[in-house]
PDB file of N, H, CA, C and O in Angstrom:
ATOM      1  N   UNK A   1      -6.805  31.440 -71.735  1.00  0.00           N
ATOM      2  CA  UNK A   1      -6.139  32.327 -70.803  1.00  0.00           C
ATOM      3  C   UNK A   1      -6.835  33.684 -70.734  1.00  0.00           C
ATOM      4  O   UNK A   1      -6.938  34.279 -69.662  1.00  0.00           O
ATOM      5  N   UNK A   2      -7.330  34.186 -71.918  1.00  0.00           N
ATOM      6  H   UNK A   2      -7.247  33.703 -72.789  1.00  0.00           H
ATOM      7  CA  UNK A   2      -8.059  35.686 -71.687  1.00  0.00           C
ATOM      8  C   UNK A   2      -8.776  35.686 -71.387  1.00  0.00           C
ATOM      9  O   UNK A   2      -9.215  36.836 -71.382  1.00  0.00           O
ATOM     10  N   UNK A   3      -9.870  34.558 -70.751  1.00  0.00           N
ATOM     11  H   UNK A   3      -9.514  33.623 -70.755  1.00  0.00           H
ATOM     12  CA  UNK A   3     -11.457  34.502 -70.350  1.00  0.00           C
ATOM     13  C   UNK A   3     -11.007  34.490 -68.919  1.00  0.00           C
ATOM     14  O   UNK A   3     -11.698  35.119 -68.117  1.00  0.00           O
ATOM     15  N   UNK A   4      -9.555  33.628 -68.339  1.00  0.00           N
ATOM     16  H   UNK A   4      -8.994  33.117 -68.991  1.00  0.00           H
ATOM     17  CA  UNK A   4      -9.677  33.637 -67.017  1.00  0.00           C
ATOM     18  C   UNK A   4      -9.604  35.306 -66.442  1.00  0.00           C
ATOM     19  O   UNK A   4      -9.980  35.663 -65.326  1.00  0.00           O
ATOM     20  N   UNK A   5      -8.987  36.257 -67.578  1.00  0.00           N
ATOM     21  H   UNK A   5      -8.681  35.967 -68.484  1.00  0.00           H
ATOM     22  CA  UNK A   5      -8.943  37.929 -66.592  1.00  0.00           C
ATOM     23  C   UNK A   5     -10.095  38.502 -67.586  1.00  0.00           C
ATOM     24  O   UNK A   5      -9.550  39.522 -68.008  1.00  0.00           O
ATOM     25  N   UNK A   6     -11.143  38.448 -68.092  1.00  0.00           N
ATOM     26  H   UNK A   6     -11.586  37.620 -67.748  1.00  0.00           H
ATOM     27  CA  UNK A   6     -11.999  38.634 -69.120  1.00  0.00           C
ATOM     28  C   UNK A   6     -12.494  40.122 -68.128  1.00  0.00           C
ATOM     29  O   UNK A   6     -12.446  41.329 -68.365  1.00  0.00           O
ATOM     30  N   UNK A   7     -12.992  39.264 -66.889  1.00  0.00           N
ATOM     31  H   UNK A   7     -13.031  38.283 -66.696  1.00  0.00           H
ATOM     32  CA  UNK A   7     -13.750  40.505 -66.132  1.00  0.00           C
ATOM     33  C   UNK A   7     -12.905  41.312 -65.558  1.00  0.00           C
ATOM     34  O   UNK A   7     -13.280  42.481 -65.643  1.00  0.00           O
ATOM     35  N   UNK A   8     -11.887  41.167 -64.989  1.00  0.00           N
ATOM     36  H   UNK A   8     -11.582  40.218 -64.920  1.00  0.00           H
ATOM     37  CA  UNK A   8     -10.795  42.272 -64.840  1.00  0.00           C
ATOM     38  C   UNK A   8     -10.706  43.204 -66.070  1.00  0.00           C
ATOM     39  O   UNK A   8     -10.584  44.417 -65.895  1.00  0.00           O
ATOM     40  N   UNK A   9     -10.770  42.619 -67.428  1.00  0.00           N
ATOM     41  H   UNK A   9     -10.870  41.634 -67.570  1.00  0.00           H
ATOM     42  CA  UNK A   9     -10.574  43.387 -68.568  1.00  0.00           C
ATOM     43  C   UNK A   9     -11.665  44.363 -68.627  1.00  0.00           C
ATOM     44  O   UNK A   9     -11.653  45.585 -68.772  1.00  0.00           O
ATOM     45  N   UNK A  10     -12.675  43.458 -68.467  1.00  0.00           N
ATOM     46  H   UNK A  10     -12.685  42.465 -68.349  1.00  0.00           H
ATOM     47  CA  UNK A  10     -14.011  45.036 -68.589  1.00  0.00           C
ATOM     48  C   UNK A  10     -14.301  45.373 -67.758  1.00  0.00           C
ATOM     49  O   UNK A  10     -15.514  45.544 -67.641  1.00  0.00           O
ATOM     50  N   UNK A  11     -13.348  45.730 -66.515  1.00  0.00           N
ATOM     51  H   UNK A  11     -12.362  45.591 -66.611  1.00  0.00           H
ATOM     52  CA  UNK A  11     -13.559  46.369 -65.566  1.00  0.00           C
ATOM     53  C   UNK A  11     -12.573  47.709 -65.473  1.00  0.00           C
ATOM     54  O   UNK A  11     -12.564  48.717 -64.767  1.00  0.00           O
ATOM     55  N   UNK A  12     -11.907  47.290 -66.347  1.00  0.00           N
ATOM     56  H   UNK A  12     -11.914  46.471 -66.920  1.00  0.00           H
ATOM     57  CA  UNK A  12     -10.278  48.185 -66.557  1.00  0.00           C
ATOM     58  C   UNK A  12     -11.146  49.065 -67.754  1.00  0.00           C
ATOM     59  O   UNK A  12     -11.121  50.284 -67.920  1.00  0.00           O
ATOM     60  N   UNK A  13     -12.022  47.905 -68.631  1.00  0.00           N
ATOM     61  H   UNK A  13     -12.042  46.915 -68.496  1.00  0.00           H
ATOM     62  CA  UNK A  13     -12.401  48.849 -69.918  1.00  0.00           C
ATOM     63  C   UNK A  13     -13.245  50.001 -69.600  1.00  0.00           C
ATOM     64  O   UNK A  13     -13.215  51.060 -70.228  1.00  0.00           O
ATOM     65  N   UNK A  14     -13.976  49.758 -68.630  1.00  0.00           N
ATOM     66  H   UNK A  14     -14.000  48.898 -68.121  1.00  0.00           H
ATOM     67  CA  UNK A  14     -15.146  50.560 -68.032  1.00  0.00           C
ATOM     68  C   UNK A  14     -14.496  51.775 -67.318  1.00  0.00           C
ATOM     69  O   UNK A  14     -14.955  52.914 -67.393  1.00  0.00           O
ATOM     70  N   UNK A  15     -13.364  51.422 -66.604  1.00  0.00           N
ATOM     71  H   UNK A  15     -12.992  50.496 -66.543  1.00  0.00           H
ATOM     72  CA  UNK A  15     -12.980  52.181 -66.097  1.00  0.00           C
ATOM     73  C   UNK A  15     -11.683  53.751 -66.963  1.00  0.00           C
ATOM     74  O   UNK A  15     -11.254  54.843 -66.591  1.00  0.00           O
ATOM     75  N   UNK A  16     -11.573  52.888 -68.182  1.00  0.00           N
ATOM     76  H   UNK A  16     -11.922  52.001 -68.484  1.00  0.00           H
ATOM     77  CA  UNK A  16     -10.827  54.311 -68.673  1.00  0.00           C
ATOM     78  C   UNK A  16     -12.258  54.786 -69.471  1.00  0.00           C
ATOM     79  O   UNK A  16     -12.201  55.926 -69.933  1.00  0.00           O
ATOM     80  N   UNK A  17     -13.270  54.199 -69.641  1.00  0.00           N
ATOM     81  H   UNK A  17     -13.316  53.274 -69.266  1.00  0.00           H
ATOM     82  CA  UNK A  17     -14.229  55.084 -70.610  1.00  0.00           C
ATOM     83  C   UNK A  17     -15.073  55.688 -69.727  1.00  0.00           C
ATOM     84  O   UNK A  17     -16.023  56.261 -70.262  1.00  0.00           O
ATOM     85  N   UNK A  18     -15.002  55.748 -68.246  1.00  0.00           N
ATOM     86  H   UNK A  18     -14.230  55.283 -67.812  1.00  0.00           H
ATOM     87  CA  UNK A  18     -15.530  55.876 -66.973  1.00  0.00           C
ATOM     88  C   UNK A  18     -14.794  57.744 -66.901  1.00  0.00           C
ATOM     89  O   UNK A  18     -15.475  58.758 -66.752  1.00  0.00           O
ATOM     90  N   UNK A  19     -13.878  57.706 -66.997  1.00  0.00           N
ATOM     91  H   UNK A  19     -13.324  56.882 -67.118  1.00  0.00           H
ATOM     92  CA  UNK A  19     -12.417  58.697 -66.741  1.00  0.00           C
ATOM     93  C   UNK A  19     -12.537  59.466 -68.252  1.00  0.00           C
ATOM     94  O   UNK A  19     -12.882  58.944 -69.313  1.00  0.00           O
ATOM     95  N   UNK A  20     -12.075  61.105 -67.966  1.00  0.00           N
ATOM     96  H   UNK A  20     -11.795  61.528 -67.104  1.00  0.00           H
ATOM     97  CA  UNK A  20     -11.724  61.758 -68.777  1.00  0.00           C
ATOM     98  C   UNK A  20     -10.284  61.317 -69.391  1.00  0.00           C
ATOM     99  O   UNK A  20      -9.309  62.008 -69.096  1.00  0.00           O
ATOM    100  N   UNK A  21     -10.096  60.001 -70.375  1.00  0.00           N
ATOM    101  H   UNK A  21     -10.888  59.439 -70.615  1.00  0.00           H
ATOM    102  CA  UNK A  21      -8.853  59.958 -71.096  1.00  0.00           C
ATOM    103  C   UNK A  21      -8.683  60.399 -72.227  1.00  0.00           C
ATOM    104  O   UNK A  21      -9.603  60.846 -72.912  1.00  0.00           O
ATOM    105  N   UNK A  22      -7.459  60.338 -72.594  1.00  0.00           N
ATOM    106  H   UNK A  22      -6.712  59.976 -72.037  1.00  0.00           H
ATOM    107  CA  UNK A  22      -7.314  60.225 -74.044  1.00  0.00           C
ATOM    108  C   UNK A  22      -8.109  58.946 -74.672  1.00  0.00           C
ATOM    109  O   UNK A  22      -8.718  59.156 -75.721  1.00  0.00           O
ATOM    110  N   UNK A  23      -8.139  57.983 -74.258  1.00  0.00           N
ATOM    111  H   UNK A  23      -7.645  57.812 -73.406  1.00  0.00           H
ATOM    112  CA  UNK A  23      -8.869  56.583 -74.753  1.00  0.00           C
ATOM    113  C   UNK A  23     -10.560  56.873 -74.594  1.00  0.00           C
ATOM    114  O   UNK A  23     -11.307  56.894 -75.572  1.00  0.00           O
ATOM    115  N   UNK A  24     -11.037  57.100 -73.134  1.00  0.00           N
ATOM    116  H   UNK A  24     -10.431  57.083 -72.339  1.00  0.00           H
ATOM    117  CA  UNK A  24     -12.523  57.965 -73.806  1.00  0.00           C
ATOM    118  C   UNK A  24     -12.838  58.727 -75.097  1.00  0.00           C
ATOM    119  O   UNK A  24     -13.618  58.455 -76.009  1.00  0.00           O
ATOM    120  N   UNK A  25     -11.726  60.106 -74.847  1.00  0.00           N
ATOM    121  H   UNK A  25     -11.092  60.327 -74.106  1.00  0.00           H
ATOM    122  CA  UNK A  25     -11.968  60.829 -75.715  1.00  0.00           C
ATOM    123  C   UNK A  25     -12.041  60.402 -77.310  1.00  0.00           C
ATOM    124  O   UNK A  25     -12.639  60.980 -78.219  1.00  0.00           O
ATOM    125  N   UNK A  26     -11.333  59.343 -77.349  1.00  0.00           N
ATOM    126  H   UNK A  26     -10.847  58.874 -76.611  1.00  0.00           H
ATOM    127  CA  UNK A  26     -10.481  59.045 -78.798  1.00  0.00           C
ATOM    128  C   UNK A  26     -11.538  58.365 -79.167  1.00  0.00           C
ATOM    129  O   UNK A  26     -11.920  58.836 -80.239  1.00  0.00           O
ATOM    130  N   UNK A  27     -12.427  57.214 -78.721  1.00  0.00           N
ATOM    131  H   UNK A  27     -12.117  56.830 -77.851  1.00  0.00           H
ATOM    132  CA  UNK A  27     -13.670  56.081 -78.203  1.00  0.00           C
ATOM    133  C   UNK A  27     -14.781  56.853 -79.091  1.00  0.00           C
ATOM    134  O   UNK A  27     -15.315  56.471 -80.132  1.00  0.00           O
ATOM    135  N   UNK A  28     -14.995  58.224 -78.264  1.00  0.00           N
ATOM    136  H   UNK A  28     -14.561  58.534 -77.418  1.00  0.00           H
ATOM    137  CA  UNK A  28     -16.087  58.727 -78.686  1.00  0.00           C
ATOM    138  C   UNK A  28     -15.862  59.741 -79.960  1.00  0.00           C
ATOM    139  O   UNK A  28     -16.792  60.036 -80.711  1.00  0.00           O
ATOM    140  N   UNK A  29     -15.014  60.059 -80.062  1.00  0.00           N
ATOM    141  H   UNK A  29     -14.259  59.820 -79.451  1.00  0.00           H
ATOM    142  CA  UNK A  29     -14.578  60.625 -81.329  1.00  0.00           C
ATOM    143  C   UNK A  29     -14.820  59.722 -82.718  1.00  0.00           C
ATOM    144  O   UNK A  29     -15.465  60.048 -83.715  1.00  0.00           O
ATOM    145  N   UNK A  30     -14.241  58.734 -82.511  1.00  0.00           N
ATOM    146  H   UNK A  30     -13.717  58.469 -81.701  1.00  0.00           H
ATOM    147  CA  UNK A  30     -14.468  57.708 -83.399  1.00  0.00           C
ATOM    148  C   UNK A  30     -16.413  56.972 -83.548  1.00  0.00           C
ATOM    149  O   UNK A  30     -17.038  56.540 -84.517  1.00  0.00           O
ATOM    150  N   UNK A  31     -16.675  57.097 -82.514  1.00  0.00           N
ATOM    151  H   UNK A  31     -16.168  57.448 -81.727  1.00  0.00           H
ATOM    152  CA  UNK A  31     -18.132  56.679 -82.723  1.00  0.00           C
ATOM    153  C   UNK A  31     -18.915  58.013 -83.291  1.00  0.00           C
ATOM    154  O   UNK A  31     -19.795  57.831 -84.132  1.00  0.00           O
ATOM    155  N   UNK A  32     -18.654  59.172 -82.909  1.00  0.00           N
ATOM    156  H   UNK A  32     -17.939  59.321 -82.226  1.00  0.00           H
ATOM    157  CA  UNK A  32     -19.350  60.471 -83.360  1.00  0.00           C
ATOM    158  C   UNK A  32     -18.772  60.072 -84.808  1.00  0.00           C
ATOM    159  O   UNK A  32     -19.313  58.989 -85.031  1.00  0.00           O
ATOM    160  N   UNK A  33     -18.282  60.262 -85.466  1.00  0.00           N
ATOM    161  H   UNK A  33     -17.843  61.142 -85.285  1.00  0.00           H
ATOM    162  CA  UNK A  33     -17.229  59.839 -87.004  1.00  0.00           C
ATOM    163  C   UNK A  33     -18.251  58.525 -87.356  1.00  0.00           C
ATOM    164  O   UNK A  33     -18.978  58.729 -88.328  1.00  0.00           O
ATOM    165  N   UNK A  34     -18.376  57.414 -86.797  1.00  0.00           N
ATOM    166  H   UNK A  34     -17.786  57.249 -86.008  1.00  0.00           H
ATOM    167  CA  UNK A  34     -19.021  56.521 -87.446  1.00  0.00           C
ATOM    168  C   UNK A  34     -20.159  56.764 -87.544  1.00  0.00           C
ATOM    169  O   UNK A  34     -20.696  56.267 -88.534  1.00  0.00           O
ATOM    170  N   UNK A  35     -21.081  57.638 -86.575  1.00  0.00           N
ATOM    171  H   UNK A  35     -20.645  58.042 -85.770  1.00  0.00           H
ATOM    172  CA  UNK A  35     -22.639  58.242 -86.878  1.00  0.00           C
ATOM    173  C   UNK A  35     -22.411  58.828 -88.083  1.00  0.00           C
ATOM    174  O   UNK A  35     -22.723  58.001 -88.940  1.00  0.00           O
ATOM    175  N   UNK A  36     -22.013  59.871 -88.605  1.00  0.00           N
ATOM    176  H   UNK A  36     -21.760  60.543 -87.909  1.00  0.00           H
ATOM    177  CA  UNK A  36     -21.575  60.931 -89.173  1.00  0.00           C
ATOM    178  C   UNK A  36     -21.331  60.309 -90.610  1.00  0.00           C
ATOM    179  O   UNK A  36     -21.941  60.640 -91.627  1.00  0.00           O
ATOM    180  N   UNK A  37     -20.346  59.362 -90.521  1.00  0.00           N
ATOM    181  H   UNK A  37     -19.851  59.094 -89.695  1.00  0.00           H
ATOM    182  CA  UNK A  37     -20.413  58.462 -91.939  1.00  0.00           C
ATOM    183  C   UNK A  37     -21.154  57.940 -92.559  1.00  0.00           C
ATOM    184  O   UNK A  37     -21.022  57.538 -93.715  1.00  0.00           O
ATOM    185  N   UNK A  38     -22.331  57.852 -91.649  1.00  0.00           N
ATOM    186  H   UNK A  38     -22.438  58.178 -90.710  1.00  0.00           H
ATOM    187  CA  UNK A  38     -22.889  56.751 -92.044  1.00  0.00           C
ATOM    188  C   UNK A  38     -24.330  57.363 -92.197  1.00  0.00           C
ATOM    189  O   UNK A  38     -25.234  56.802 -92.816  1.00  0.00           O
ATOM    190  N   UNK A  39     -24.430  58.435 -91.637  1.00  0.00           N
ATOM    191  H   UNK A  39     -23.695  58.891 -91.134  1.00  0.00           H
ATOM    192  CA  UNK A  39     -25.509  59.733 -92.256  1.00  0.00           C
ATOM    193  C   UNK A  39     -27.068  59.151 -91.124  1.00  0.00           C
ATOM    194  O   UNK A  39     -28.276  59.093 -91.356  1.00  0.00           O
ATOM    195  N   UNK A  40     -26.328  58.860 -90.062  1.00  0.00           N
ATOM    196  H   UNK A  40     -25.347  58.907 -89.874  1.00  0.00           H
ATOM    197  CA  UNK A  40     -27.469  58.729 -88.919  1.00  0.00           C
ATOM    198  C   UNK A  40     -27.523  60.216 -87.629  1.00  0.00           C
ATOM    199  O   UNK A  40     -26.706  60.627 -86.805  1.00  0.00           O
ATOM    200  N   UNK A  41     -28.842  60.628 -88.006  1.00  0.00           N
ATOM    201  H   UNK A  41     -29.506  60.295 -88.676  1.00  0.00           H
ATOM    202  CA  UNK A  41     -28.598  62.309 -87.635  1.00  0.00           C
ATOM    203  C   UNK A  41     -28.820  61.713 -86.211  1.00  0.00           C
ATOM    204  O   UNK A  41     -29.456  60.703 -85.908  1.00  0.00           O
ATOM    205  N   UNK A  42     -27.854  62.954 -85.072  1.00  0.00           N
ATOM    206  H   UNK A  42     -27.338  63.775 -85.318  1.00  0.00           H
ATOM    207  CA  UNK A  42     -27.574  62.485 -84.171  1.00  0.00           C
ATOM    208  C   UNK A  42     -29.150  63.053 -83.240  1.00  0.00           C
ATOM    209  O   UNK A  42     -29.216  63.021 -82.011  1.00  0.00           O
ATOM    210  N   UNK A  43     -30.140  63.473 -84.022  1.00  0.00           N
ATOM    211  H   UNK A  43     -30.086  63.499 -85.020  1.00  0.00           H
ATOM    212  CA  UNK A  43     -31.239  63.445 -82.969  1.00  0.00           C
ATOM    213  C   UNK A  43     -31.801  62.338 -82.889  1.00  0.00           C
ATOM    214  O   UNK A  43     -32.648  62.162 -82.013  1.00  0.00           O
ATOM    215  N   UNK A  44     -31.478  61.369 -83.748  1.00  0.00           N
ATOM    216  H   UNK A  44     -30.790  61.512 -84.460  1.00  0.00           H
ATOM    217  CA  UNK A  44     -32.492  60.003 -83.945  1.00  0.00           C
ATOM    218  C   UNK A  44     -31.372  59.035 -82.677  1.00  0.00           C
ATOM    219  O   UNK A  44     -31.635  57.995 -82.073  1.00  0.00           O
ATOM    220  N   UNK A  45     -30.319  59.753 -82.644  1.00  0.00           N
ATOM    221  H   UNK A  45     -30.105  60.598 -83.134  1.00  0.00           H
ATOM    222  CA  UNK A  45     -29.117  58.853 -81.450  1.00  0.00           C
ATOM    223  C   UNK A  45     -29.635  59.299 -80.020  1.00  0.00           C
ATOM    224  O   UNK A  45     -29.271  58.598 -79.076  1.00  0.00           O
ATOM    225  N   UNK A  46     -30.287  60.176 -79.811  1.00  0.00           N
ATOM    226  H   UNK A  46     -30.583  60.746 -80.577  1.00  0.00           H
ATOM    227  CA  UNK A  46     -30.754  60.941 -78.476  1.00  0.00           C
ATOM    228  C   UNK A  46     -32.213  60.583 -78.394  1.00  0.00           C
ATOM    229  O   UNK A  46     -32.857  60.864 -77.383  1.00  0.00           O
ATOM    230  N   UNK A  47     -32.687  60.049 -79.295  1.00  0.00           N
ATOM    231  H   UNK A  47     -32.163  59.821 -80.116  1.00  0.00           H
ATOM    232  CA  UNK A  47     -33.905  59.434 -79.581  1.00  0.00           C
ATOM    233  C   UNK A  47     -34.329  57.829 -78.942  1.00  0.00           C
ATOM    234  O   UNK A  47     -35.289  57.341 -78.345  1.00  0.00           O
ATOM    235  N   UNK A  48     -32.673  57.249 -79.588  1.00  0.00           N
ATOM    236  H   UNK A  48     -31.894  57.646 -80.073  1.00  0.00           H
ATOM    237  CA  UNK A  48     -32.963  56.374 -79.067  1.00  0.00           C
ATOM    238  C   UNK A  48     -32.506  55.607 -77.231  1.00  0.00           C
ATOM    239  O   UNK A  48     -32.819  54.624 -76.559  1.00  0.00           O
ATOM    240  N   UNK A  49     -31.551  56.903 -77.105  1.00  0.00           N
ATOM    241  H   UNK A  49     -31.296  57.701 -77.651  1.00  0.00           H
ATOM    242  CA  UNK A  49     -30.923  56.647 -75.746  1.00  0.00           C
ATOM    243  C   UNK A  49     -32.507  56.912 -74.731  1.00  0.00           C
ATOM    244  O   UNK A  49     -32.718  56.330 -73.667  1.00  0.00           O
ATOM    245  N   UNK A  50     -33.159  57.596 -75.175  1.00  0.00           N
ATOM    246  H   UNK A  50     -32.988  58.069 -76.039  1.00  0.00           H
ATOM    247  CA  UNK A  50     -34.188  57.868 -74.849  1.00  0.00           C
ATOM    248  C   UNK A  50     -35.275  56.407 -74.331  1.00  0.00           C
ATOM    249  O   UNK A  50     -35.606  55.811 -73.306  1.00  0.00           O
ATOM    250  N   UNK A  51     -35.449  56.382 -75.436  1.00  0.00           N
ATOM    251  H   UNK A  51     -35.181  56.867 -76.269  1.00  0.00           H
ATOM    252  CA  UNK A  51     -36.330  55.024 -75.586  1.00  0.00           C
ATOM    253  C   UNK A  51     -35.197  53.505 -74.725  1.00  0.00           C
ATOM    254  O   UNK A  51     -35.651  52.485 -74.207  1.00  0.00           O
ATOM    255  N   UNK A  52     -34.036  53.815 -74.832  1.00  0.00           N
ATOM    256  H   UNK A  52     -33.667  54.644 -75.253  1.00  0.00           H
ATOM    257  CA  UNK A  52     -33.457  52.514 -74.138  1.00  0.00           C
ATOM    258  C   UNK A  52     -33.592  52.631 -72.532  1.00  0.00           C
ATOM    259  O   UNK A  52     -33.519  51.712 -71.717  1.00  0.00           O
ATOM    260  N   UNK A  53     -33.803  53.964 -72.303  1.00  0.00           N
ATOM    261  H   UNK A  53     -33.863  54.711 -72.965  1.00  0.00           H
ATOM    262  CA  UNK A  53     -34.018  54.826 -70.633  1.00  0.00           C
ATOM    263  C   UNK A  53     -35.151  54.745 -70.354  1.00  0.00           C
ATOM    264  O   UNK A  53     -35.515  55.425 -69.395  1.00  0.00           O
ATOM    265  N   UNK A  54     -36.073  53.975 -70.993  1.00  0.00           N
ATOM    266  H   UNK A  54     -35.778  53.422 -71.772  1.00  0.00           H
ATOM    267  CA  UNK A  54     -37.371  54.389 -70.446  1.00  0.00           C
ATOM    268  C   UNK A  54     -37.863  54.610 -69.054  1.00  0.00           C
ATOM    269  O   UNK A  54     -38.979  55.110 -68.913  1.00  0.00           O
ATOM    270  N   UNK A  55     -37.054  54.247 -67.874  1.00  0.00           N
ATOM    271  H   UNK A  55     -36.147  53.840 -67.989  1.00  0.00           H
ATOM    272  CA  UNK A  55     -37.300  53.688 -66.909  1.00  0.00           C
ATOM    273  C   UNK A  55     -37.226  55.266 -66.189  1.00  0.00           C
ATOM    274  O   UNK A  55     -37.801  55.481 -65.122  1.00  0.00           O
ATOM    275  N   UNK A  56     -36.544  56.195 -66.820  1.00  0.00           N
ATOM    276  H   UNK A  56     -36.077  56.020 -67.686  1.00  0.00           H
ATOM    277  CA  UNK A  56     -36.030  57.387 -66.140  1.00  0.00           C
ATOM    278  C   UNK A  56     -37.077  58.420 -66.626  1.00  0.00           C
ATOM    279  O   UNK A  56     -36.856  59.563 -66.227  1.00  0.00           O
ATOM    280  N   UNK A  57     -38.107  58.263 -67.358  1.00  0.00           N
ATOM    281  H   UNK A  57     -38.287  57.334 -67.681  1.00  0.00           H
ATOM    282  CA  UNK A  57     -39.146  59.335 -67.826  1.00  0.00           C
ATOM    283  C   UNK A  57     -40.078  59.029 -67.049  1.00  0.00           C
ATOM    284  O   UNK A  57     -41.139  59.651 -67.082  1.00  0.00           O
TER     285      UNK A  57
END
């Protein structure tokens, strides 16, 4: 049953992390916290958004 609305689901998901929510906000709070724990400095995270963009340099 959850595969038949699967894409409705990540379209809904996309769309509150799309939007200034509380659920964005909370999303990325928690991922900044898991960098942070885990002692991955966030220039090597801008480093690699970098390198996954190549297409835009």
């Amino acid at each position: 049953m959850i595969y038949r609305y699967s894409q409705l689901l990540f379209l809904l998901f996309l769309m509150m992390m799309w939007q200034d929510t509380p659920i964005s906000a909370g999303f990325w709070e928690q991922a900044f916290t898991l960098v942070d724990a885990t002692g991955i400095p966030l220039y090597l995270v801008g480093y690699g958004i970098d390198a996954f963009m190549f297409w835009q340099q």
